[in-house]
C-alpha positions as CSV (number, residue, x, y, z in Angstrom):
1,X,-17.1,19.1,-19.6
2,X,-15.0,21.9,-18.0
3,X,-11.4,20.6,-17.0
4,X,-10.8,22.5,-13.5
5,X,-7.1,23.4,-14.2
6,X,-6.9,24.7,-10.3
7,X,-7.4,21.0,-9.4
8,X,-5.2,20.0,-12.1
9,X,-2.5,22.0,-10.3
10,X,-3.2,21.0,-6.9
11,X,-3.3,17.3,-7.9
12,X,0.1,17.9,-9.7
13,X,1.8,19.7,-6.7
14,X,0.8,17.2,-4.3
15,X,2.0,14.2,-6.2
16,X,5.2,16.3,-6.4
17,X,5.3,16.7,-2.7
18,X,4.6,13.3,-1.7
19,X,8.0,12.2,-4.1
20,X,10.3,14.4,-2.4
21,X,8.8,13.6,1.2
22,X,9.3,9.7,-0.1
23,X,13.1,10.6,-1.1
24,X,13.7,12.3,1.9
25,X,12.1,9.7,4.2
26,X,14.0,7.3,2.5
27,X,17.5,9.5,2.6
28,X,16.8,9.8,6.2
29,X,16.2,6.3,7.1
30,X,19.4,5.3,4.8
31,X,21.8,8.1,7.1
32,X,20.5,6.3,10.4
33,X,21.7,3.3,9.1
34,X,25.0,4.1,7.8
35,X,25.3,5.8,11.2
36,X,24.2,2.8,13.5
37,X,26.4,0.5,11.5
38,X,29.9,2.9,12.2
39,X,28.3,2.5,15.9
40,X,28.0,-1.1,15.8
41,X,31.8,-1.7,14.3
42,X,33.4,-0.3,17.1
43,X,31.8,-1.9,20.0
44,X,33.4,-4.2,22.4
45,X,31.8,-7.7,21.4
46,X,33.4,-7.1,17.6
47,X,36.8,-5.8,18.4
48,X,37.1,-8.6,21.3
49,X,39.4,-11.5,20.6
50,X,39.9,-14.7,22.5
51,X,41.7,-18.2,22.1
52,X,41.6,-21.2,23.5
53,X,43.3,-24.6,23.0
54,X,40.3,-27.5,23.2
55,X,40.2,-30.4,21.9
56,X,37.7,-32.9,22.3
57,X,35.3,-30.5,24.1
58,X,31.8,-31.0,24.3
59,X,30.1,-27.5,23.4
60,X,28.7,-26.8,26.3
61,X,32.1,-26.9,28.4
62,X,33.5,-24.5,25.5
63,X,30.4,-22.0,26.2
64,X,31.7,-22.7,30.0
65,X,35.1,-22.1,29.7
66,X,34.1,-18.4,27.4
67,X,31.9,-17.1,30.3
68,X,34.7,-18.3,33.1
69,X,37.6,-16.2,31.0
70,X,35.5,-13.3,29.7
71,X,32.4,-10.9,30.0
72,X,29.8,-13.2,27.6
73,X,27.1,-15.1,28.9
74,X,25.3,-17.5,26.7
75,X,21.9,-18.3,27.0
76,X,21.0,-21.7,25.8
77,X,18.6,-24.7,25.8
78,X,20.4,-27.7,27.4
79,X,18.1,-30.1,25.6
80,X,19.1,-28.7,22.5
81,X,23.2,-28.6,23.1
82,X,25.1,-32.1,23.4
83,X,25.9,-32.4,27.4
């Protein structure tokens, strides 16, 4: 039996190929990340601080009072949150 050293060749340049197009895809997928995640540490929800004095607040009149002094709404299943 006859090795065929031209499909030897191709065989080894395509394996080649498909690592660099794996590093590559995966450099490129690990840049969009890094760059979403500066995005996402400067947005307004993170940098937003607020404070309130509560005490002996159900959680649902806390989740009130947020939306009345600020720009959150919170969606939420009344069965699920103490009333």
């Amino acid at each position: 039996m006859k090795k065929n050293l031209l499909f030897d060749r191709v065989r080894g340049y395509l394996a080649l190929n498909s690592k660099v197009f794996r590093v590559m895809r995966l450099t490129f997928y690990l840049s969009l990340l890094t760059i979403f995640q500066a995005i996402a540490g400067n947005s307004y929800s993170q940098n937003t601080r607020l404070s309130f004095k509560l005490n002996d607040v159900k959680v649902k009149d806390v989740l009130n009072v947020i939306e009345e002094k600020s720009e959150f709404y919170f969606l939420f299943n009344s069965k699920l949150v103490l009333c």
